[in-house]
SESEMAR-988747 format. One record per residue (C-alpha): residue number from 1; x, y negated, z. Coordinates in steps of 0.5 Angstrom, whole numbers, plus 2048, in hexadecimal, padded with zeros to 3 digits. Each point is the difference from the previous one (the first is absolute). Example, Ala and Ser with C-alpha at 12.3 -4.5 7.8 and 13.67 -1.06 7.14 Angstrom:
2
<n 1, px 819, py 809, pz 810>
<n 2, px 802, py 7F9, pz 7FE>
REM end
This chain:
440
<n 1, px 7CD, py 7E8, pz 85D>
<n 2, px 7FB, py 7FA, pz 7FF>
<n 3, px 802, py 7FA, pz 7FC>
<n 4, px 7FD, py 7F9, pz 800>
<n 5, px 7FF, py 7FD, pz 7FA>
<n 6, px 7FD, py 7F9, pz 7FD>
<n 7, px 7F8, py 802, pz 7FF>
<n 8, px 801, py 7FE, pz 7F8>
<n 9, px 806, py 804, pz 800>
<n 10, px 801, py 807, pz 7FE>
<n 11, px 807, py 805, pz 7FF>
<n 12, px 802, py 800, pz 7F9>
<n 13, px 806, py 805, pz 800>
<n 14, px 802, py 804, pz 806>
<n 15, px 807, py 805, pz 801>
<n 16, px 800, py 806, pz 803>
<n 17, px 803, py 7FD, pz 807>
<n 18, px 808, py 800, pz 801>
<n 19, px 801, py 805, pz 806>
<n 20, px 807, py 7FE, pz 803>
<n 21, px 803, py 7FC, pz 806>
<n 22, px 801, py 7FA, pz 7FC>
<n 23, px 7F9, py 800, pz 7FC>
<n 24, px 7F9, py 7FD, pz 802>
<n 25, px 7FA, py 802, pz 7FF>
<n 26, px 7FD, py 7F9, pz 7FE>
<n 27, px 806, py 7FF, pz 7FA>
<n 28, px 7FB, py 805, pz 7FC>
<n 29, px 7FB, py 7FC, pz 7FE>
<n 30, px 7FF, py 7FA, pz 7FD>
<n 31, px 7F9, py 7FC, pz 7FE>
<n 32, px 7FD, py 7FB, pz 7FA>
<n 33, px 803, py 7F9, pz 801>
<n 34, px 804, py 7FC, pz 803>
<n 35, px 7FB, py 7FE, pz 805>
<n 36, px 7FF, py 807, pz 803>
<n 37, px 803, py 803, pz 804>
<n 38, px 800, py 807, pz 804>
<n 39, px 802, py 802, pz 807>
<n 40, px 802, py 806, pz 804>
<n 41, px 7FC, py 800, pz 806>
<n 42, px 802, py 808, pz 802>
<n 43, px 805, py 806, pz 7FD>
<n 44, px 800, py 806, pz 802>
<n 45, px 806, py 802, pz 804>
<n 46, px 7FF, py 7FB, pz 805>
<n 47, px 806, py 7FB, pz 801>
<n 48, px 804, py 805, pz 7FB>
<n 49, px 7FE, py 7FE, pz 7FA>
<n 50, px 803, py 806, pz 7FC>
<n 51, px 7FB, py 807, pz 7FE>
<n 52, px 803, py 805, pz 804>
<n 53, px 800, py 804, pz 7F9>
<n 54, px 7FF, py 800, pz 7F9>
<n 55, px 7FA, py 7FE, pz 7FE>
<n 56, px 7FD, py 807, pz 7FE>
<n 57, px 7FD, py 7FF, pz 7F7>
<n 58, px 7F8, py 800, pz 802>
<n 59, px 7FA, py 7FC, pz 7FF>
<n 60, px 7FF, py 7F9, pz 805>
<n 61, px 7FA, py 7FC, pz 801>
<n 62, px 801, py 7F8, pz 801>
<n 63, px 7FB, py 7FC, pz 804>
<n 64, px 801, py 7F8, pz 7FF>
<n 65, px 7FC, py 7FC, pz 805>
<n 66, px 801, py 7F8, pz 800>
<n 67, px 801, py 7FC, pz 806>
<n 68, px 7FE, py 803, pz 807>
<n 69, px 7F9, py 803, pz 7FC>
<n 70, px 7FF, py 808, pz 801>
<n 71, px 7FE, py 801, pz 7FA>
<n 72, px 803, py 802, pz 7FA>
<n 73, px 801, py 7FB, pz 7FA>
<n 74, px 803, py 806, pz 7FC>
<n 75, px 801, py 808, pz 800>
<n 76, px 805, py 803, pz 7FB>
<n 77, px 805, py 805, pz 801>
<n 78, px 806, py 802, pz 7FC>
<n 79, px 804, py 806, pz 7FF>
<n 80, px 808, py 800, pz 803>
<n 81, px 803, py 805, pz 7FB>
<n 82, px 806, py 805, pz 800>
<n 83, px 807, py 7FC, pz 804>
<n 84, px 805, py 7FC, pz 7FB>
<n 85, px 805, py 804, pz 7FD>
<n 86, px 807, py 800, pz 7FB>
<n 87, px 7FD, py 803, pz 7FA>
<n 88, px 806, py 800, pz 7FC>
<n 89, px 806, py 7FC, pz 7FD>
<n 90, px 803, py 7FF, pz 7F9>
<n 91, px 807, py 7FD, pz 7FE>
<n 92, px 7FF, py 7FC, pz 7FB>
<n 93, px 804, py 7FA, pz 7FC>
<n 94, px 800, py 7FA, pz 7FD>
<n 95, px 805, py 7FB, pz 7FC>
<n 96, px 806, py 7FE, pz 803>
<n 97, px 7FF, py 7FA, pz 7FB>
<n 98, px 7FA, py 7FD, pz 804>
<n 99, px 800, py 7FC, pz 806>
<n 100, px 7FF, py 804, pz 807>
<n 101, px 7F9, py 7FB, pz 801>
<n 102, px 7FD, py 802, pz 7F9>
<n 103, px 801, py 808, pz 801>
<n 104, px 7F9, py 801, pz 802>
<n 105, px 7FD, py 7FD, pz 7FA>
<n 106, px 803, py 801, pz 7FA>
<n 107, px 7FE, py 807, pz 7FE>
<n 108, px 806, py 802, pz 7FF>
<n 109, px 801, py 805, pz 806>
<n 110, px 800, py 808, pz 7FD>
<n 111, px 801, py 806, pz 804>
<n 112, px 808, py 802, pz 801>
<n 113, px 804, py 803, pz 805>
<n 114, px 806, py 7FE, pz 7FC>
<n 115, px 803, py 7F9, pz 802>
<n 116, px 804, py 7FC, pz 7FB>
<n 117, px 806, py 7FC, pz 805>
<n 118, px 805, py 7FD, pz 7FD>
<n 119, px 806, py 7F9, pz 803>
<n 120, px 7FB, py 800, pz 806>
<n 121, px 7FA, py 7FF, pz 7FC>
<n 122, px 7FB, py 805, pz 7FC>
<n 123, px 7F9, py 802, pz 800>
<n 124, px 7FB, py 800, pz 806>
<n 125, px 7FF, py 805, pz 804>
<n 126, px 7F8, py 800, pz 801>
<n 127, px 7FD, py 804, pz 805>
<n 128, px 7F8, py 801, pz 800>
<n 129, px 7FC, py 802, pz 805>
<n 130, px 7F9, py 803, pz 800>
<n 131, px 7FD, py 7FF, pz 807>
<n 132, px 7FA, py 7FF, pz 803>
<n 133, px 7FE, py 7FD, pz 806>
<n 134, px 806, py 7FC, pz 802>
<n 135, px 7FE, py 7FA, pz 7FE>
<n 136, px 7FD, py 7FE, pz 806>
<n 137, px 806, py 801, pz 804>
<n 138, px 805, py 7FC, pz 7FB>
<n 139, px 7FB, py 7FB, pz 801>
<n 140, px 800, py 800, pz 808>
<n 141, px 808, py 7FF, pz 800>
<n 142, px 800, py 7F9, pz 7FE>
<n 143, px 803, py 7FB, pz 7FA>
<n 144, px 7FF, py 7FC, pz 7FA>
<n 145, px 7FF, py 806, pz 7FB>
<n 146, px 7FF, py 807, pz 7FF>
<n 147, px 808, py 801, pz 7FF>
<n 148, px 801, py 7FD, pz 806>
<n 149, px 7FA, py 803, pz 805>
<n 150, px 803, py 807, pz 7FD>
<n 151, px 808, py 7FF, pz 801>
<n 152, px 7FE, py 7FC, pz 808>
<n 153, px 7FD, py 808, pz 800>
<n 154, px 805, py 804, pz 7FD>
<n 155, px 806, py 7FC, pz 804>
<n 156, px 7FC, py 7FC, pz 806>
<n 157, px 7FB, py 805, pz 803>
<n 158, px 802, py 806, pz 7FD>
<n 159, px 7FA, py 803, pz 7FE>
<n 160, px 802, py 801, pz 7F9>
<n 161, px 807, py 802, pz 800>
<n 162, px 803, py 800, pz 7F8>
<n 163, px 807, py 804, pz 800>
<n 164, px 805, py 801, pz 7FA>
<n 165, px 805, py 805, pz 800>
<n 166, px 805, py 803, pz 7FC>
<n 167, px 7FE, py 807, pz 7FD>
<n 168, px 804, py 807, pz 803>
<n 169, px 801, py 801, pz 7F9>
<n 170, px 804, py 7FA, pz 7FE>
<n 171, px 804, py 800, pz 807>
<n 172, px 807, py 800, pz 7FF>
<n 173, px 802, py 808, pz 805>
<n 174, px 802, py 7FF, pz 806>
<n 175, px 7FD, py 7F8, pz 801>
<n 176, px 7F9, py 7FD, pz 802>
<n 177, px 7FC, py 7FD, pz 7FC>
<n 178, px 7FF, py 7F9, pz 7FF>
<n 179, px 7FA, py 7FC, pz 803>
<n 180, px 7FD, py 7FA, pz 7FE>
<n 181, px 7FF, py 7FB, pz 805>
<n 182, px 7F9, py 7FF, pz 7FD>
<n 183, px 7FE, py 7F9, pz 806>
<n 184, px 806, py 7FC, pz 7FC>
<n 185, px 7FD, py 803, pz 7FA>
<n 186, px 7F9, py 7FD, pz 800>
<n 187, px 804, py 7FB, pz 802>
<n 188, px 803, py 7FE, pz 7FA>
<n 189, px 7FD, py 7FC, pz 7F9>
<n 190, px 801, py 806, pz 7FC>
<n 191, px 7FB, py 804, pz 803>
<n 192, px 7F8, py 7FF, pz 801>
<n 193, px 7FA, py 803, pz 803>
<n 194, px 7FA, py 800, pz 7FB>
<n 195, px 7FA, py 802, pz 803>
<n 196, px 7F9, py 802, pz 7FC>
<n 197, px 7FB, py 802, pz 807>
<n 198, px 7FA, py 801, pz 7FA>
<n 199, px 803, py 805, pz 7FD>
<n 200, px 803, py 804, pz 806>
<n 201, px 807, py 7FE, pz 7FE>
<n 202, px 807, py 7FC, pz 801>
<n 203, px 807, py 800, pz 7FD>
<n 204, px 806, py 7FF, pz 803>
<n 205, px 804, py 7FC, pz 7FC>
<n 206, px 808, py 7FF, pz 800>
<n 207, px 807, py 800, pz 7FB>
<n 208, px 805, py 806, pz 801>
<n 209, px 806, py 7FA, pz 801>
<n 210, px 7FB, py 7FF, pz 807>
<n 211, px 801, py 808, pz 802>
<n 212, px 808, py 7FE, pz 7FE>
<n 213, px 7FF, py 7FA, pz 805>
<n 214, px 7FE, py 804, pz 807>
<n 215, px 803, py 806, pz 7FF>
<n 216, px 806, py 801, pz 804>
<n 217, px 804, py 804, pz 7F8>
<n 218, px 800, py 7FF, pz 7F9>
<n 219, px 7FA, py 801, pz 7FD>
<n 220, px 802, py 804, pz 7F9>
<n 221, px 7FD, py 804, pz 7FA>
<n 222, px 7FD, py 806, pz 801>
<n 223, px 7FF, py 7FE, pz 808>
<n 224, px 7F8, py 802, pz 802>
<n 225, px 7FD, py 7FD, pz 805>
<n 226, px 7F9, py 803, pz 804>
<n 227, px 7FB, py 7FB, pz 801>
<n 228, px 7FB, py 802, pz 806>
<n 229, px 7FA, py 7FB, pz 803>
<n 230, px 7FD, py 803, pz 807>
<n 231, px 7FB, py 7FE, pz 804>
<n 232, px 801, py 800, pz 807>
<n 233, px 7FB, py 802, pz 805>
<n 234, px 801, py 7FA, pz 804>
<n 235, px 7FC, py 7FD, pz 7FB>
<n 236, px 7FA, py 803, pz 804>
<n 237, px 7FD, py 802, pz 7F9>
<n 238, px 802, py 808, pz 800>
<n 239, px 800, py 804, pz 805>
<n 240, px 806, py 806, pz 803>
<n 241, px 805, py 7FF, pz 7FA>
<n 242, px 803, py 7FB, pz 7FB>
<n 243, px 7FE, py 800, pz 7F8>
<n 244, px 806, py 7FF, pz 7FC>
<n 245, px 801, py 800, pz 7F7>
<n 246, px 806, py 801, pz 7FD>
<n 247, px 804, py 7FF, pz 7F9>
<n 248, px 807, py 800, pz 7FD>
<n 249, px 803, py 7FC, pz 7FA>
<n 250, px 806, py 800, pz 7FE>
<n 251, px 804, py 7FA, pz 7FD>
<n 252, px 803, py 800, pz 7F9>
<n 253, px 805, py 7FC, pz 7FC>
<n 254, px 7FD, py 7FD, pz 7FA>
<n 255, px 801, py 804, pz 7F9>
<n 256, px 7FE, py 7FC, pz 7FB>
<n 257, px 802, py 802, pz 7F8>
<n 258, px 7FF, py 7FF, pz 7F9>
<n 259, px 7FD, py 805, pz 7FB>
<n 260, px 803, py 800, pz 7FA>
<n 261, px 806, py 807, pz 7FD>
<n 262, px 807, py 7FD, pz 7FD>
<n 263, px 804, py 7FC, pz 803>
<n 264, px 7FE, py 7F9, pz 7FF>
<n 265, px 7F9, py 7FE, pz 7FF>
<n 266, px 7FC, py 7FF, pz 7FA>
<n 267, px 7FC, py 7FA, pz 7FF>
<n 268, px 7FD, py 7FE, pz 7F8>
<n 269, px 802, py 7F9, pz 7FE>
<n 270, px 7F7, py 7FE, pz 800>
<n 271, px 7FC, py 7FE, pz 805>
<n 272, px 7FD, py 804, pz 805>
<n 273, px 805, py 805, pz 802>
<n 274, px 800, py 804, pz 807>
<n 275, px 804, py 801, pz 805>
<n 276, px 7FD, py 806, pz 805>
<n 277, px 803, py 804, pz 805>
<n 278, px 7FE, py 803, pz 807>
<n 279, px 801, py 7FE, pz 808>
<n 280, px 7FF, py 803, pz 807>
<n 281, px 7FE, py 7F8, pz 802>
<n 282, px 7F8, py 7FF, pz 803>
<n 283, px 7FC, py 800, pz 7FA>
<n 284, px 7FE, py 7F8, pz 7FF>
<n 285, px 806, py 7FF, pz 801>
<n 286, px 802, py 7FA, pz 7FA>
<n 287, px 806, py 801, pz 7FC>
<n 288, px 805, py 7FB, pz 7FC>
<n 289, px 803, py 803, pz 7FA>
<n 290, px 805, py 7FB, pz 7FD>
<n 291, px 804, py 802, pz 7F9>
<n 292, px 806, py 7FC, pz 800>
<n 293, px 804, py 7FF, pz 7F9>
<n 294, px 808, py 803, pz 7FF>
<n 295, px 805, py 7FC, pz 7FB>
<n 296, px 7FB, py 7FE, pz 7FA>
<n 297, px 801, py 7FB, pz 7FC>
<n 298, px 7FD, py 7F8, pz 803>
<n 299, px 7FC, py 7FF, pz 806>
<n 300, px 7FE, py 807, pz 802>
<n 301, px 7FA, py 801, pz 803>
<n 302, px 7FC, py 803, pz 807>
<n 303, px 7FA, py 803, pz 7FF>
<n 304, px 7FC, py 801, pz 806>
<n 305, px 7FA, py 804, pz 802>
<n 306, px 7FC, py 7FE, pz 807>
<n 307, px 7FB, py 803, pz 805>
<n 308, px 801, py 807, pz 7FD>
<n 309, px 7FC, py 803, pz 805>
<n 310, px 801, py 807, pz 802>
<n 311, px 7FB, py 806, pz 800>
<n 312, px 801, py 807, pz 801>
<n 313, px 807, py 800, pz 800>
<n 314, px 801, py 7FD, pz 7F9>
<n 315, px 800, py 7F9, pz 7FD>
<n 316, px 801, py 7FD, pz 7F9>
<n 317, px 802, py 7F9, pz 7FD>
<n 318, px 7FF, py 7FD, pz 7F9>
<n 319, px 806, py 7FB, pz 7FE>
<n 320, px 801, py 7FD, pz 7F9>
<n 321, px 805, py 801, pz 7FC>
<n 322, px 7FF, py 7FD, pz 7FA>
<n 323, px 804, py 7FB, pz 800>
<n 324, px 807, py 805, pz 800>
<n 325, px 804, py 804, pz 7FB>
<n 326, px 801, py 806, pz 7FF>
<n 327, px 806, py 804, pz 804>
<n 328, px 7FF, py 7F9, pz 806>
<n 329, px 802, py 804, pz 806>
<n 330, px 7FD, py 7FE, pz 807>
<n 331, px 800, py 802, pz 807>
<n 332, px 7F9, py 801, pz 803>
<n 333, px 7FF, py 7FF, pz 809>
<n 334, px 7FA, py 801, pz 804>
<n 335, px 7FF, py 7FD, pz 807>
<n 336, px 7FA, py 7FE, pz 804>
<n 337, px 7FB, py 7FA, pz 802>
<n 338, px 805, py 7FE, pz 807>
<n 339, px 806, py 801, pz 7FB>
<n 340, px 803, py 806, pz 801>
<n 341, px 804, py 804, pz 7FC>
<n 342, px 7FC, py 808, pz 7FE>
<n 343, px 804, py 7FF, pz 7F8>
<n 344, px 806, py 7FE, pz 7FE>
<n 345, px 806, py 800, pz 7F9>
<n 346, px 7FC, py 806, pz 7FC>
<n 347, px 802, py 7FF, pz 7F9>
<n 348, px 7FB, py 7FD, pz 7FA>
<n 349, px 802, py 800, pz 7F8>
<n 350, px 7FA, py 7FE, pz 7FC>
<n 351, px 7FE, py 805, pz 7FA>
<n 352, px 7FC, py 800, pz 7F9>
<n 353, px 7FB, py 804, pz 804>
<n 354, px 7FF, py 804, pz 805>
<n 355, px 7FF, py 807, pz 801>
<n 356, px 7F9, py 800, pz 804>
<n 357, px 801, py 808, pz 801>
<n 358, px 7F9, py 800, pz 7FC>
<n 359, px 802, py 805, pz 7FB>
<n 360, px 7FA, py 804, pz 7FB>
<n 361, px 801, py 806, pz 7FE>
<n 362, px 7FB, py 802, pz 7FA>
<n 363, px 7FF, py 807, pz 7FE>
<n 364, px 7FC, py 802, pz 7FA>
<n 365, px 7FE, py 807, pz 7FE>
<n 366, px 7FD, py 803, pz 7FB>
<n 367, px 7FD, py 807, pz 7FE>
<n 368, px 7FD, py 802, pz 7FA>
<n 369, px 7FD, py 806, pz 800>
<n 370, px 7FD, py 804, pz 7F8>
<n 371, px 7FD, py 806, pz 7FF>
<n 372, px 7FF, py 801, pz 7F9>
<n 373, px 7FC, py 807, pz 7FE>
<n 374, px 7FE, py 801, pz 7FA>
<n 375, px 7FC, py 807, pz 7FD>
<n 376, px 7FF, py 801, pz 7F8>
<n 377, px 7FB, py 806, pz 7FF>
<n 378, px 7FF, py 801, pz 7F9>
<n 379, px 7FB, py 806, pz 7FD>
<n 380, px 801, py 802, pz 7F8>
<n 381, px 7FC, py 804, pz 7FD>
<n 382, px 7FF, py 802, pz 7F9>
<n 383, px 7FC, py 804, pz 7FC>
<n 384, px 802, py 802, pz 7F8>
<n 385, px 7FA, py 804, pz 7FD>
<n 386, px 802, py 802, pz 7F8>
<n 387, px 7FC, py 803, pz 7FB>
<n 388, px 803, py 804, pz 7FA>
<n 389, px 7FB, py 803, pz 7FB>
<n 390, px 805, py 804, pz 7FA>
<n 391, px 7FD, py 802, pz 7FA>
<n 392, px 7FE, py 807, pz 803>
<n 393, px 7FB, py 7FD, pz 804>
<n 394, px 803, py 801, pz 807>
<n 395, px 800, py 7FA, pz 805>
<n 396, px 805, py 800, pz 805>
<n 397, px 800, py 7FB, pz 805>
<n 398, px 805, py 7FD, pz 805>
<n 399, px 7FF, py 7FE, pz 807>
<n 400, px 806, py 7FC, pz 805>
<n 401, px 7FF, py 7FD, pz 806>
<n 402, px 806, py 7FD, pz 803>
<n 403, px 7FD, py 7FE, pz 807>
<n 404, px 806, py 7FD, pz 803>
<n 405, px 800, py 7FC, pz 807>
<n 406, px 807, py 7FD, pz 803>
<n 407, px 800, py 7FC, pz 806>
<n 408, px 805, py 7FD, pz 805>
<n 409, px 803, py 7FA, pz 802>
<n 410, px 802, py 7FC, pz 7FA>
<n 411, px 808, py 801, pz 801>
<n 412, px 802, py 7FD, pz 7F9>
<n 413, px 7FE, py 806, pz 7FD>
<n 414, px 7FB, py 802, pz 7FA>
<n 415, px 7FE, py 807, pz 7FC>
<n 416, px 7FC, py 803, pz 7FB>
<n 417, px 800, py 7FD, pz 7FA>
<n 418, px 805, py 7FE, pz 7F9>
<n 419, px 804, py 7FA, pz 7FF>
<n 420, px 7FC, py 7FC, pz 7FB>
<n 421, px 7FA, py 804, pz 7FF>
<n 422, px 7FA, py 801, pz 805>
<n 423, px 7FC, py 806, pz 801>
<n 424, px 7FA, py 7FD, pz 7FB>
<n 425, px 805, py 7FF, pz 7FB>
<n 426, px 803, py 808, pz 800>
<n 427, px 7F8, py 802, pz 7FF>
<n 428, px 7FE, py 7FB, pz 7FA>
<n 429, px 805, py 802, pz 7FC>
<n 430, px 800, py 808, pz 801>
<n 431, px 7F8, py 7FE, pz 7FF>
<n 432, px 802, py 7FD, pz 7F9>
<n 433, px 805, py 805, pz 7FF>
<n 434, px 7FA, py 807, pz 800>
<n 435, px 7FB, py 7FB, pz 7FB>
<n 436, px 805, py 7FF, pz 7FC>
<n 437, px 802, py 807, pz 7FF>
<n 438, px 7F9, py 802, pz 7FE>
<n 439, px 800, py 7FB, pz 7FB>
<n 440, px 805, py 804, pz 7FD>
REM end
């Protein structure tokens, strides 16, 4: 292919080129300012400007030659990558209480496959696809946005296709399931396309109350539905077969509850009070929490908590009852941001204090452990020499050696001696005895 192009100019970004009946080869390049221009003076193929096939994945050379020169200005080249494809789809939800228009940017979409419905009216169905390569083709289809460029491919030219369809399980025995009419879906103002061509993704967004709207019965809880994005061949971007991704989800009617044991709800007559309870609606969905009084004495009062947000299933809110009485009773109701009613006539009394279900348990224990040991060992040992000297001139000596030893365990016992005399005692007074006795 050779391209003309003004001598100042160069090719600033070029798409892999579109291949189909309805695709020219031309529209996949653009140049530097508004003043430039390209033109196609050849495409390969002839008077069909369609390729015969694919473009196979391998590296290209690219020559740019300005006016009727021969030679080249540039030479680049650039690698075609492996074809588009449907990588995969996630059903997601968002709050009810937001506008269809704002889905997409208020952060609050979480992976669920649970719907909440209610009256006609519940929380977004959003389905998010990770695709590659597609871009291009919504692009070719025509119209002022991304979300009407992807419905005029789905619905006009057909080389997407989107089909929801009630699931075999929740089919009623011997009835079909309901089909959704998805061109009067994406049709109406409950129902959005988002895309995000950077990051490979785009998400189809709608109200469960649209599914009700194009289905020929009753959507009901517990209904499932198989969501399914096909590209078709005629796409001229894959080969031989289709490519599709599915994925269920199921709608639910909503269940919100207070947490709290008895039969009335307690509440402390002082500030800060909490009223909690858990929800299956979309996490970010923002709640009212309303305490209205029953027959007291005045005015009464209503007490109200806004933009109680949802998170993890569970919300808290705090309202003041410090200017109530003891045994004041109250009826206590929840609904959401758009009015509707999730919460209603659960019975309050306002008490002392609360039982937080914080109890504290101490448990003290104390081992004392004693070892007494005690060993008395005593050792007596006593030696008596006496000498006697009569008048025939014979002495007489005596000797007594008492050599005692007693041990043991001190058990409050004691031995071995007189009461009131002590063994020296005994022994001096034999003494004096035997020298009083030779005197005489």
């Amino acid at each position: 292919m050779t391209a003309t192009l003004p001598s100042t100019s160069t090719p600033t970004s070029w798409a892999a080129p579109r291949t189909g009946d309805d695709y020219s080869v031309g529209a996949a390049y653009e140049v530097v300012g508004d003043d430039d221009t390209i033109t196609v003076e050849d495409e390969t193929g002839g008077e069909d400007s369609a390729l015969p096939r694919v473009i196979a994945s391998d590296n290209y050379q690219m020559t740019v030659m300005p006016g009727s020169s021969d030679s080249a200005a540039d030479v680049t080249q650039f690698y075609v990558d492996q074809g588009p494809s449907l990588d995969g789809q996630t059903i997601q939800t968002a709050p009810g209480t937001y506008s269809i228009g704002d889905v997409a940017t208020s952060g609050a979409i979480t992976d669920d496959s649970d719907i909440t419905w209610k009256d006609n009216r519940g929380d977004y169905v959003v389905h998010k696809f990770d695709a590659s390569g597609v871009y291009g083709l919504i692009d070719a289809q025509g119209g002022d946005s991304f979300g009407a460029q992807t419905a005029n491919a789905i619905t006009t030219t057909q080389k997407l296709d989107l089909t929801l369809v009630q699931t075999e399980a929740t089919t009623n025995a011997n009835s079909d399931p309901m089909v959704a009419d998805v061109d009067a879906l994406l049709e109406r103002d409950d129902a959005a396309i988002v895309g995000d061509a950077e990051n490979n993704t785009f998400w189809v967004i709608y109200d469960v109350g649209a599914v009700d709207a194009v289905t020929d019965d009753d959507v009901e809880y517990g209904d499932g539905f198989n969501a399914s994005i096909q590209l078709n061949t005629t796409s001229k971007l894959i080969q031989d077969e289709n490519v599709s991704i599915s994925s269920e989800y199921t709608v639910a009617e909503p269940d919100t509850e207070l947490s709290y044991d008895g039969d009335d709800y307690q509440v402390a007559n002082a500030t800060n009070q909490t009223i909690e309870g858990e929800t299956n609606l979309a996490d970010g969905t923002n709640l009212t929490i309303r305490a209205s009084s029953d027959d007291v004495a005045g005015d009464g009062f209503i007490k109200t908590a806004q933009e109680v947000t949802v998170e993890d299933g569970e919300f808290s809110g705090e309202l003041n009852f410090s200017d109530t009485v003891v045994n004041d009773t109250f009826t206590l109701s929840i609904s959401d941001s758009n009015g509707n009613s999730q919460v209603s006539g659960v019975s309050g009394v306002v008490v002392e204090s609360v039982d937080d279900g914080n109890d504290t348990t101490t448990t003290t224990e104390t081992t004392t452990e004693t070892t007494t040991e005690t060993t008395t060992e005593t050792t007596t040992e006593t030696t008596t020499e006496t000498t006697t000297t009569d008048d025939g001139g014979d002495d007489t000596t005596t000797t007594t050696d008492d050599g005692g030893e007693t041990g043991g365990d001190d058990g409050g016992e004691s031995g071995g001696s007189i009461p009131g005399f002590g063994v020296g005692i005994a022994l001096v007074a034999i003494l004096g005895a035997a020298l009083l006795a030779l005197r005489e």
